[in-house]
Structure formats: structure tokens, C-alpha cells
C-alpha positions in Angstrom: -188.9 -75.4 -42.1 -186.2 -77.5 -44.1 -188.6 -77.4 -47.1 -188.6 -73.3 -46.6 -184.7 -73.2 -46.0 -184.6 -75.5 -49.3 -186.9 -73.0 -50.9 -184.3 -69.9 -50.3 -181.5 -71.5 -51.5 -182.9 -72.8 -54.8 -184.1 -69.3 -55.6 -180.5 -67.7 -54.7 -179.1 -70.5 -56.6 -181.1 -69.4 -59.8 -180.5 -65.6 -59.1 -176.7 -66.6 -58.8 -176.7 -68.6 -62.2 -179.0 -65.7 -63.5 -175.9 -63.2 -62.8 -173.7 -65.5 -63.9 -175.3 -65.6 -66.8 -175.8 -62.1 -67.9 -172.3 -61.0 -66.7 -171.1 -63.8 -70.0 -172.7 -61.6 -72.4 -171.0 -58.2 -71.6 -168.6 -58.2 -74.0 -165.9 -55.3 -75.0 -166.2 -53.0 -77.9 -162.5 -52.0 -79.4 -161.4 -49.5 -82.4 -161.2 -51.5 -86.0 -157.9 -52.6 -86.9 -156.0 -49.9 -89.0 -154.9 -51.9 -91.5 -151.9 -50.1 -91.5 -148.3 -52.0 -91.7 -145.6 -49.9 -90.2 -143.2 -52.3 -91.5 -144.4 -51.7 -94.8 -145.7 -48.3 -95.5 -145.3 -47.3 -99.0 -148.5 -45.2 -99.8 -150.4 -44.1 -97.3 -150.5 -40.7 -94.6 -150.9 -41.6 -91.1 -150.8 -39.4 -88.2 -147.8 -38.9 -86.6 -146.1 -37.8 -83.7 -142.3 -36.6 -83.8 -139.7 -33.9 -82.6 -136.9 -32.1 -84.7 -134.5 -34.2 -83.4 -135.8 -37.4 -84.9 -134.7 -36.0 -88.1 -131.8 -37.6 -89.6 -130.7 -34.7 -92.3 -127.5 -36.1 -93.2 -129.1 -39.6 -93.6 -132.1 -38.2 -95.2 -134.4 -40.5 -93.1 -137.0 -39.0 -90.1 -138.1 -41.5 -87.1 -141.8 -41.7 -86.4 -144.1 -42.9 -83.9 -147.5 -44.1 -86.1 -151.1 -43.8 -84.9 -154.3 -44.7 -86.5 -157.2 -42.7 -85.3 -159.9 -45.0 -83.8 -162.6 -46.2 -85.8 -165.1 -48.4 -84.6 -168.1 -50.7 -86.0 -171.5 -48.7 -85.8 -173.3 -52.1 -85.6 -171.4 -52.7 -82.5 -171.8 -49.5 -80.6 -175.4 -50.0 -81.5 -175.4 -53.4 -79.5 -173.6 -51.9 -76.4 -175.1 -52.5 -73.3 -174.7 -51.5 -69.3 -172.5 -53.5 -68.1 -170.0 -53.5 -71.7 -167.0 -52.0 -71.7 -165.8 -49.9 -74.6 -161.8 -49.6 -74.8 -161.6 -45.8 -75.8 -158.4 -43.2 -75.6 -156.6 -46.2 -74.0 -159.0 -47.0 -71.1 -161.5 -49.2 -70.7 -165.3 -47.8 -70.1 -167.5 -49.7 -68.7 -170.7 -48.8 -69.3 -173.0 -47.6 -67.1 -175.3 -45.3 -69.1 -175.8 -44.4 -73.1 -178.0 -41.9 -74.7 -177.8 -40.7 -78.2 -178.2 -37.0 -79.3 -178.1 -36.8 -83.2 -174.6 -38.2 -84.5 -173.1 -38.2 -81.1 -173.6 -41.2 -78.5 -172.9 -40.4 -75.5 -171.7 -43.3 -72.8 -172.1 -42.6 -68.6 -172.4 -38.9 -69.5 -169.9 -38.2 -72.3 -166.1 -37.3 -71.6 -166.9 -34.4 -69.2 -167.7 -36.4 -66.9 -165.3 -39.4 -67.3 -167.1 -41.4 -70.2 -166.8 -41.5 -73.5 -168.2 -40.2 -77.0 -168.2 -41.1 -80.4 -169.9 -39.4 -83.8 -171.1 -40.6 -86.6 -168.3 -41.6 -89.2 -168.4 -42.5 -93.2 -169.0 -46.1 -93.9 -170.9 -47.7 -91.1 -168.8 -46.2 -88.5 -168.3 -44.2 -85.4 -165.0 -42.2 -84.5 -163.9 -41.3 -81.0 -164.5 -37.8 -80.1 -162.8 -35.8 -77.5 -163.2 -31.6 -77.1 -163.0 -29.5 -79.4 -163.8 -32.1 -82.0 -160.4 -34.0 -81.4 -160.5 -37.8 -82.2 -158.9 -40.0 -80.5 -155.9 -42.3 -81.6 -154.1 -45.0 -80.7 -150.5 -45.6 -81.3 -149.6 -48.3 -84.4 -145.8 -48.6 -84.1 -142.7 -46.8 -85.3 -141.6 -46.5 -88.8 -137.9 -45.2 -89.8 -138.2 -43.8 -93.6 -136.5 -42.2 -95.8 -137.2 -38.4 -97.2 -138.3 -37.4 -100.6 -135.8 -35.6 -102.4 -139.3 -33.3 -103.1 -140.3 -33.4 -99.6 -142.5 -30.5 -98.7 -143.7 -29.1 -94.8 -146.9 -27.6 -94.5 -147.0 -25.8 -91.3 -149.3 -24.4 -89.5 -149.2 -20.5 -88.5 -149.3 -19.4 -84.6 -153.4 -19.4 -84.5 -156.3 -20.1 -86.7 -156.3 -17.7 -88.4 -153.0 -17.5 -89.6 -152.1 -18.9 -93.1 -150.3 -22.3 -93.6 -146.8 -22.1 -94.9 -145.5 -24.8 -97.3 -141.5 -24.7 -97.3 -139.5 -26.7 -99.8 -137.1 -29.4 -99.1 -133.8 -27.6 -99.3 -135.3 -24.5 -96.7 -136.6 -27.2 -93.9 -134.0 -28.1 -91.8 -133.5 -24.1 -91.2 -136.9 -23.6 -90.6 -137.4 -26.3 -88.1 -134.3 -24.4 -86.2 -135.7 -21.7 -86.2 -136.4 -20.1 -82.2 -139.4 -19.3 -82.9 -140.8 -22.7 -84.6 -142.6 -25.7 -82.2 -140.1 -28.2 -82.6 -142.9 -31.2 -81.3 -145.3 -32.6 -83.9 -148.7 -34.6 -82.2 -150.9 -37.5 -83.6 -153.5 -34.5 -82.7 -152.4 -32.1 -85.6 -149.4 -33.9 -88.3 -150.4 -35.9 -90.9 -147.4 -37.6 -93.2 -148.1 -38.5 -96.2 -146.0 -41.5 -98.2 -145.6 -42.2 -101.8 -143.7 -44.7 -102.8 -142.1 -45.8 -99.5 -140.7 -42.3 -98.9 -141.9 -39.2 -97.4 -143.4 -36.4 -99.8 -144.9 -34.5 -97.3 -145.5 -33.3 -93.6 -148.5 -31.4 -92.7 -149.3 -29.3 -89.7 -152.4 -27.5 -88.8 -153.7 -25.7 -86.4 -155.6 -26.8 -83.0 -156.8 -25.2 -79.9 
């Protein structure tokens, strides 16, 4: 009987260190760094979110809060495993379930039902992809910088199929005050594009 009892408790002992075991190799997948410096941004255009009122006119400067839209490491989705977690849209996923449909992988069902999915990016990587083809983004930091004195907005018009406007410097603070005129721009649809440490352009389009 002790030799039995002894015989149990080695084998939950091995089944214990056998969990033990696999739970140290679930690891967690996160977004590449950006490489982006929001201390330092001199050339580049990052997505940006801001309102009208972060606008400094008589300053000439425009407060923004930076994202970077999430990129991660194809080789590394391609590892994931149940039982992995994958930090997307600022949550962690653990992973319960992945399939694969063309570009797309899919993890415990895709978004619809609480998961996650990512597509098929340019060099070796996957982006986060939300509906209607939305990526995701996580936020970088704030920048404060100064406008161009050839600043240009391109803004969107009130659907898709409505042309973009571009208005010039000296007509943009009027336009923004405008009634009529969204006064939020989203990570989602602005891009702002810097040359030179200053702002050149701000670009809104369209989404559903």
C-alpha cells in the first residue's frame, strides 16, 4: 500500500514539474519598438492625435500626443503558442486558439469575438488589424513643435467620397473655427508630417 501511495505522488510530482515546466516557456509577443524619439523629431510623420485648442497660433507651436502604429516580428507570431500572450490594442491576449486564413492570423477567434488579428506587413512583419481595416496604435509620448511658416492641412471632406481640401498656412486657423469643421484629430485618421524639426504638414482622411 505505501509503495502504491509512493507510486501516486511521484507521478503527480512529475505532472506538477511537467506544468511547471511548460507554463516557463509561454512567453509574451509585443509591437517592435517605433524607433521614434519624441524628444527629438526632426524628420519623420507620425500619427497623431490632437484638438484645435492645442494649437498655439500666436506662439506658432501645436501640442501633440504621438503614436506609432504596432508592428510586430513575423517570426515571432509564427512561434506563438496556447498558452502565449500577445499585448495587442493595450491588452494582453492570451492565447487560446490561432488559425491563419491567407495574410490574416487570427488568435481565439479574431476581434469579434474578443481576440486579436494581425495581417501580413512589408518587411517580415505583421500589423495589428481592427475593423474596417483599422490598425492599431499605441501611444509614443507628446511632442510640442513648432509650425512651418509653409505649413499646409489636408483635410478630409464629410464622407469618402468627398474630395480632400489642402488650405494654406495663413487660411488655417479660420478654417479650423469654422462650425462646421471636426475640431478632434485621431491617431486613427491624422498623419503629421516633420521636416526639419517643424511641422510642414497635417493630413486628415477619411474613415468609417
Amino acid at each position: 500500500m505505501k509503495k502504491f501511495i509512493s507510486a501516486i505522488l511521484l507521478i503527480m510530482l512529475v505532472a506538477c514539474a511537467q506544468v511547471a515546466e511548460k507554463g516557463t516557456r509561454h512567453t509574451t509577443v509585443a509591437p517592435l519598438p517605433s524607433g521614434l524619439d519624441v524628444a527629438h523629431l526632426t524628420d519623420a510623420t507620425v500619427a497623431a492625435r490632437f484638438d484645435v485648442d492645442q494649437i498655439d497660433w500666436q506662439q506658432r507651436i501645436i501640442y501633440l500626443d504621438v503614436y506609432a502604429e504596432d508592428r510586430y516580428d513575423a517570426v515571432e507570431i509564427s512561434r506563438l503558442e496556447v498558452g502565449d500572450t500577445l499585448a495587442f490594442d493595450g491588452r494582453g491576449v492570451v492565447v487560446d486558439s490561432i488559425s491563419t486564413a491567407g495574410d490574416v492570423v487570427r488568435i481565439n477567434g479574431g476581434i469579434e469575438y474578443g481576440g486579436a488579428e494581425l495581417v501580413a506587413d512589408e518587411g517580415g512583419t505583421y500589423r495589428g488589424l481592427m475593423l474596417d481595416d483599422h490598425g492599431t496604435y499605441s501611444p509614443i509620448g507628446n511632442a510640442q513643435l513648432p509650425l512651418a511658416d509653409d505649413l499646409t492641412l489636408t483635410d478630409c471632406g464629410d464622407d469618402y467620397t468627398s474630395p480632400s481640401r489642402t488650405i494654406a498656412c495663413d487660411d488655417i486657423k479660420d478654417y479650423l473655427e469654422q462650425d462646421s469643421i471636426d475640431r478632434k484629430f485621431f491617431c486613427l485618421n491624422t498623419t503629421v508630417r516633420i521636416s526639419q524639426g517643424k511641422v510642414v504638414n497635417i493630413t486628415r482622411r477619411w474613415i468609417p
